[in-house]
C-alpha positions in Angstrom: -31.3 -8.9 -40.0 -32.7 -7.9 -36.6 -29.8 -7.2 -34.0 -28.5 -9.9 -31.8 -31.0 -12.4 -30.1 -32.2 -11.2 -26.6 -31.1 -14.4 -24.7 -28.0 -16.4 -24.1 -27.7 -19.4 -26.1 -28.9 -22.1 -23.6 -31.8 -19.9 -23.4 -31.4 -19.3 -19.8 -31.5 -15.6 -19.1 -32.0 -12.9 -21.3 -28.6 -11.4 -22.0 -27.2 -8.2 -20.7 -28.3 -6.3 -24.1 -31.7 -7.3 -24.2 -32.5 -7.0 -20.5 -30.9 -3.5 -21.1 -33.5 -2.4 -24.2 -36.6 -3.6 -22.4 -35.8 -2.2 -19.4 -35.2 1.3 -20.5 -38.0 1.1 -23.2 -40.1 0.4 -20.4 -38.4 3.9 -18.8 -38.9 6.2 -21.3 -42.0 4.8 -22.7 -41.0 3.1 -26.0 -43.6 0.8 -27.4 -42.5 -2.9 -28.7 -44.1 -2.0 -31.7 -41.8 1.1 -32.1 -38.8 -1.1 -30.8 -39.8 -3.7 -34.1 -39.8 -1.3 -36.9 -36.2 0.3 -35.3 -34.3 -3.4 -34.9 -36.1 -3.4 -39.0 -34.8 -0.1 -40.2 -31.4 -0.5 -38.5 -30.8 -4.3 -39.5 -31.8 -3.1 -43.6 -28.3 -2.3 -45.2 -27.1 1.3 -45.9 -27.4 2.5 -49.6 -23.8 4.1 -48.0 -22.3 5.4 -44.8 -23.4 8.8 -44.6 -27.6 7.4 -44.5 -26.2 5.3 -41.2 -27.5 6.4 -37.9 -24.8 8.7 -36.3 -24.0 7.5 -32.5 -21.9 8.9 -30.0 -21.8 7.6 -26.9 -19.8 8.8 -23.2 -20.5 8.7 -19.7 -23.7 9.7 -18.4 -24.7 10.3 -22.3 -26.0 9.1 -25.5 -26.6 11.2 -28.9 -28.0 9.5 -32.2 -28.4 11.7 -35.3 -30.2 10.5 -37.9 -29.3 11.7 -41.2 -32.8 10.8 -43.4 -34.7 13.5 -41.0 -31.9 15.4 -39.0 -33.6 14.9 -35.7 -31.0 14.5 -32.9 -32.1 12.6 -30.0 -30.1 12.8 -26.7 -30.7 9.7 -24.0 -29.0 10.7 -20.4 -28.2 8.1 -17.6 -27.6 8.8 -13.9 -23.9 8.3 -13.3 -22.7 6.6 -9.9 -21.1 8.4 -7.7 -17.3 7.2 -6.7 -18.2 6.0 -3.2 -20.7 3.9 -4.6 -18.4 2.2 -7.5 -15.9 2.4 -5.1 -17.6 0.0 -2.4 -19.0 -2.2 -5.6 -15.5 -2.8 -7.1 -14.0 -3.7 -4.3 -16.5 -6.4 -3.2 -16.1 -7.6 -6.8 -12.5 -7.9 -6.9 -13.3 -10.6 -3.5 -15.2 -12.8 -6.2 -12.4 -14.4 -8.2 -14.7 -16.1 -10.6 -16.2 -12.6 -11.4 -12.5 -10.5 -11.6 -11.5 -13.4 -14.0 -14.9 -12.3 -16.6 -14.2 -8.9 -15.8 -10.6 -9.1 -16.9 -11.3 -10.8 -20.7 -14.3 -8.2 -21.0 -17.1 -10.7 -20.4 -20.1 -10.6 -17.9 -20.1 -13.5 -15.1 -23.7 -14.8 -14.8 -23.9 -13.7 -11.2 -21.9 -10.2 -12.1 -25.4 -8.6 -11.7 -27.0 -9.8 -8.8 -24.0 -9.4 -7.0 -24.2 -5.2 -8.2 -27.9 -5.2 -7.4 -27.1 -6.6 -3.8 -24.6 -4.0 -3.7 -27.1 -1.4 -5.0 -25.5 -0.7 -7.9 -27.4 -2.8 -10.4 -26.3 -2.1 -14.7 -29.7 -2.1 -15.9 -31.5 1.6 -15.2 -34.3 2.8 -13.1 -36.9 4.9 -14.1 -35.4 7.5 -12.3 -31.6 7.1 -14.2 -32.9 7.9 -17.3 -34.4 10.6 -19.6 -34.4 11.3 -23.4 -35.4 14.3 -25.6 -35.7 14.4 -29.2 -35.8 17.1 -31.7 -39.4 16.0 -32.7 -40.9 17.1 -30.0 -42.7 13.5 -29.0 -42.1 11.4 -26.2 -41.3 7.8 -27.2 -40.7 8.5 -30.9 -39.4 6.0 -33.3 -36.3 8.4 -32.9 -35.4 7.5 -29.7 -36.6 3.7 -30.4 -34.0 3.7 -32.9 -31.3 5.5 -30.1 -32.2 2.5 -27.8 -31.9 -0.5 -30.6 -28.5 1.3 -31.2 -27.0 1.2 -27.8 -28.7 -2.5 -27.4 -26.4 -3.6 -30.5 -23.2 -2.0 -29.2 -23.9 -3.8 -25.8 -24.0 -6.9 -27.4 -20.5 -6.7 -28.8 -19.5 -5.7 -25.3 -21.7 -6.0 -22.2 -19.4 -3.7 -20.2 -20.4 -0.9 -21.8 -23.4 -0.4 -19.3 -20.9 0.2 -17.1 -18.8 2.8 -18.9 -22.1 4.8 -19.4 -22.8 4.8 -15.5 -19.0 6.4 -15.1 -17.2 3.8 -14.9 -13.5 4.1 -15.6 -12.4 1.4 -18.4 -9.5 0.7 -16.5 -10.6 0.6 -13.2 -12.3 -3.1 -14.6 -8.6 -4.6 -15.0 -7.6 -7.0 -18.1 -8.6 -6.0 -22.3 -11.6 -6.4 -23.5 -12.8 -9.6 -25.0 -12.3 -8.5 -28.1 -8.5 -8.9 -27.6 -8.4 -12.4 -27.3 -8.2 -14.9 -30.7 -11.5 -17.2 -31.4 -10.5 -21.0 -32.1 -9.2 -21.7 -34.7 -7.8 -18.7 -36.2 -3.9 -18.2 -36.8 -2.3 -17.0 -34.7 1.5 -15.0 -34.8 4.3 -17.2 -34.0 6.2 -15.5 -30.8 9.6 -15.8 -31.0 10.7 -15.1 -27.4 14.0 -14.0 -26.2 16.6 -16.0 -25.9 17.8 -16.9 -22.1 21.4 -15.9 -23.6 20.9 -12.9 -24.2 19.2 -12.1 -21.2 21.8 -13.6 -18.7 24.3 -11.6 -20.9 23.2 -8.1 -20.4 25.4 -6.1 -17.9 23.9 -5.9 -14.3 22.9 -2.6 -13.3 24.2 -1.0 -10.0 22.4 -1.8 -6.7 19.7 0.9 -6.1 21.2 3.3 -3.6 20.1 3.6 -0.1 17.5 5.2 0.8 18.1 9.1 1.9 17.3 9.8 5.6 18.0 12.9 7.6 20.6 12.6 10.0 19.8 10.9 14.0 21.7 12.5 15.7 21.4 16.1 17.6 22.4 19.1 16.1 22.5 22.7 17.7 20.3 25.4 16.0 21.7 29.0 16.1 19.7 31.5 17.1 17.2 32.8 14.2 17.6 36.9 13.5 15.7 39.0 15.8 12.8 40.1 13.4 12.1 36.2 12.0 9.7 36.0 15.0 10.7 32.7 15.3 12.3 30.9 18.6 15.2 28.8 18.4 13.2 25.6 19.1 10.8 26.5 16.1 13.1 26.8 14.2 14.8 23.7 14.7 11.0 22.4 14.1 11.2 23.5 10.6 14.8 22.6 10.1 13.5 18.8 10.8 10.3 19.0 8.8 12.1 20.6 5.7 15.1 17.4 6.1 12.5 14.7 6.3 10.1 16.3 3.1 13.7 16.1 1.2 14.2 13.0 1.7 10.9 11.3 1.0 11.9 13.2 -2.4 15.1 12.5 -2.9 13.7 8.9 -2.3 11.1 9.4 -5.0 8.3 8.5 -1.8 4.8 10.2 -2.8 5.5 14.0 -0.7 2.9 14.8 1.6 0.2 16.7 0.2 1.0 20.9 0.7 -1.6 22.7 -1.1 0.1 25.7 1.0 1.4 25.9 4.2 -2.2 25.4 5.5 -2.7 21.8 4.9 1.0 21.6 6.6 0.2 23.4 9.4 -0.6 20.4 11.7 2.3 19.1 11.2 4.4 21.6 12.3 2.5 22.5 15.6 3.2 18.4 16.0 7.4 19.1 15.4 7.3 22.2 18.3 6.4 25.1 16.4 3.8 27.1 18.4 0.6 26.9 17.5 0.2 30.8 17.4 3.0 31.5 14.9 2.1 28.5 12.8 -2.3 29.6 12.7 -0.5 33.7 11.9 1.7 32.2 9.0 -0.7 29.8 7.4 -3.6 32.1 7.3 -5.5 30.0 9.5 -7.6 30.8 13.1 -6.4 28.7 16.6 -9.7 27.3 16.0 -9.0 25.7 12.7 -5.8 25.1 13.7 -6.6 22.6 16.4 -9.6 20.7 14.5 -7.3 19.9 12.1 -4.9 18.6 14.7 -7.8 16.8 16.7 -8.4 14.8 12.8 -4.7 14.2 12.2 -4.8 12.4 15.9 -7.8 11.0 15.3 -6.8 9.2 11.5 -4.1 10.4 10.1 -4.0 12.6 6.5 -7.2 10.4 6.2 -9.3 12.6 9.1 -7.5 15.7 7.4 -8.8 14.8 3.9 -12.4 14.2 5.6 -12.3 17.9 6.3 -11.3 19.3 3.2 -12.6 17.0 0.2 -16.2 18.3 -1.0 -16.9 16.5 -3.8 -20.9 15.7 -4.8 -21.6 12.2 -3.4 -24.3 9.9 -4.8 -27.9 10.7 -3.7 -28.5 7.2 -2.6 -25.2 7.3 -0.1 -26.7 10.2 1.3 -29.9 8.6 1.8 -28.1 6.2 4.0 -26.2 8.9 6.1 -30.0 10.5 6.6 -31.3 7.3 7.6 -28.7 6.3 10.1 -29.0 10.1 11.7 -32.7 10.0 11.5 -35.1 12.8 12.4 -35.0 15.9 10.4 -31.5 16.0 8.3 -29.6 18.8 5.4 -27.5 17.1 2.7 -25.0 18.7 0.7 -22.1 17.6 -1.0 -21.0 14.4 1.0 -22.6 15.6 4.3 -25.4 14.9 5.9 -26.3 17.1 8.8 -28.4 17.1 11.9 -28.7 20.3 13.7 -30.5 19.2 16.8 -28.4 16.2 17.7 -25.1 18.0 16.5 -23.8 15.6 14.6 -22.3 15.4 10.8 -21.9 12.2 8.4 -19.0 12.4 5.3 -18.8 9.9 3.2 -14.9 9.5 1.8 -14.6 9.4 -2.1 -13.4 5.2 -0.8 -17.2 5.1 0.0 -16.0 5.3 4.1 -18.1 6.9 6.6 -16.7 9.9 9.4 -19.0 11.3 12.1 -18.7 14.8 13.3 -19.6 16.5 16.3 -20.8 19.7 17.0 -18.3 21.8 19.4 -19.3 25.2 20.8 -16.0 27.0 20.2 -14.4 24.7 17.3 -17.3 24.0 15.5 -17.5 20.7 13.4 -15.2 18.0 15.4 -13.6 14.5 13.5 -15.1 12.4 16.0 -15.1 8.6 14.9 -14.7 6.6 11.8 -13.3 5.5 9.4 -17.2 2.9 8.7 -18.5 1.4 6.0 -22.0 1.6 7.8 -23.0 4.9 9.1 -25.4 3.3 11.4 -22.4 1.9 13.5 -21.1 5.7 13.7 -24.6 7.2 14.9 -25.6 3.7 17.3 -24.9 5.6 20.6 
């Protein structure tokens, strides 16, 4: 027994499993000869379980023990990062053909050269992988045997390349193939409910209506003399507090608080002055008003733009420096240019924001959302 065959039935195209184990033997400089004796040793059968190779596998991570010589041999893979998988699911979910594979677990014949176009391709780079072993040698039959292992469990389901490059299970929709019954097998008879019985069940009330604060005008006493708050901001806060109750008392998604900081915005927007708001909020005039400037600009999505750091792929920052050109910082999900004053973010949606330098304010939601940065930076 050697492990599954390397191509597809009609012999058209290596399958997903065997592309996979040449591919990263070629990476990590596996021989074929080393690849042969491994697909021998792990296709003999076990004398028991405990002799087995050990496996564990998660994302970004694989670790094979194996019991006859207790080496442990750990394989890591370069994860995507979420604006990348992001981007790639969402042109996937376009191709129906493809969401309909992806849903019963299987692998559409085009499901990977629609990923590489997208730059996302399943099968690794020399650059996504790297393996060391408790022998000390590079390419050991160790790690040969790691690789043959992971080949195998790919075959049973091809979506595991995926999983290892951090991709959520659910984020691919349906059950895995495994789910489904192969012709010819029995299968449990279903007995249904009966129309009856439904029609018979006692109708629940209409769903209330929806809460909303009251339209019309209502006078605001005067606050006491030390709140240091006017009549008019108070009545600003009055309104802000009435329409956060209702959104839960409707059971709407509350705007994100984190503190009144993330708030603040809003409340300069309902009256409140902008000096009381930046002294109770903990925040300067000058942060005050950039985060206004991004809540005009694009809503809670220019405000999240400002606050999210989050450490974006490598290869989506490469694009931001390429589209700003010239001499360039990255970190996190920015890309900088100090001489021309401007600032790409990339979004955890794989969207692309431009920045501009201001004197006094400092860094300035100026344009966006993109899904090119080169459109952002074309002036």
């Amino acid at each position: 027994m050697s492990g599954p065959p390397d191509s597809t039935p009609d012999g058209e195209a290596p399958a997903w499993h065997g592309q996979w184990l040449q591919t990263a033997a070629e990476c990590l400089d596996v021989s074929p000869r080393a690849l042969t004796v491994a697909r021998t040793r792990l296709g003999e059968p076990q004398a028991d379980a405990t002799s087995a190779l050990r496996l564990t596998m998660e994302p970004g991570r694989v670790v094979a023990v194996d019991p006859a010589s207790s080496h442990r041999t750990v394989m890591t893979i370069r994860q995507w990062g979420p604006a990348r998988w992001a981007r790639t699911r969402s042109a996937l979910a376009d191709d129906l053909a493809i969401e309909r594979s992806l849903a019963t677990g299987r692998i559409h014949p085009r499901l990977r050269h629609t990923m590489m176009s997208l730059r996302a391709d399943p099968m690794p780079g020399r650059a996504d992988l790297s393996a060391e072993c408790g022998c000390g040698r590079d390419g050991c039959a160790h790690l040969a045997s790691l690789l043959v292992a992971v080949a195998n469990e790919v075959a049973d389901d091809p979506l595991l390349l995926l999983m290892l490059r951090g991709v959520d299970r659910g984020d691919l929709g349906g059950q895995s193939q495994l789910d489904e019954i192969p012709p010819g097998w029995p299968r449990a008879r279903d007995p249904g409910v009966a129309a009856e019985t439904v029609w018979k069940r006692p109708q629940l009330p209409l769903t209330p209506a929806a809460h909303r604060p009251p339209t019309e005008r209502t006078r605001v006493g005067s606050p006491p003399a030390d709140s240091g708050l006017s009549r008019a901001s108070l009545g600003a806060l009055a309104d802000f507090a009435a329409h956060r109750a209702a959104a839960l008392l409707a059971d709407a998604q509350p705007e994100a608080d984190g503190g009144l900081g993330v708030l603040a915005e809003r409340l300069v927007e309902r009256g409140l002055a902008a000096t009381t708001v930046a002294a109770r909020s903990g925040l300067s005039n000058d942060e005050l008003e950039v985060r206004r400037r991004a809540r005009v600009l694009a809503g809670e999505a220019g405000l999240a733009v400002l606050l999210d750091r989050f450490d974006a792929d490598p290869d989506d920052l490469a694009d931001g420096a390429s589209a700003l050109g010239g001499r360039v910082r990255q970190r996190a999900n920015l890309v900088t240019s100090g001489p021309t004053g401007r600032q790409l973010r990339i979004d955890r949606r794989g969207k692309w924001w431009l920045l501009r330098s201001d004197p006094e304010l400092g860094w300035v939601l100026a344009d966006g959302p993109s899904d090119d940065p080169g459109t952002l930076c074309s002036d």
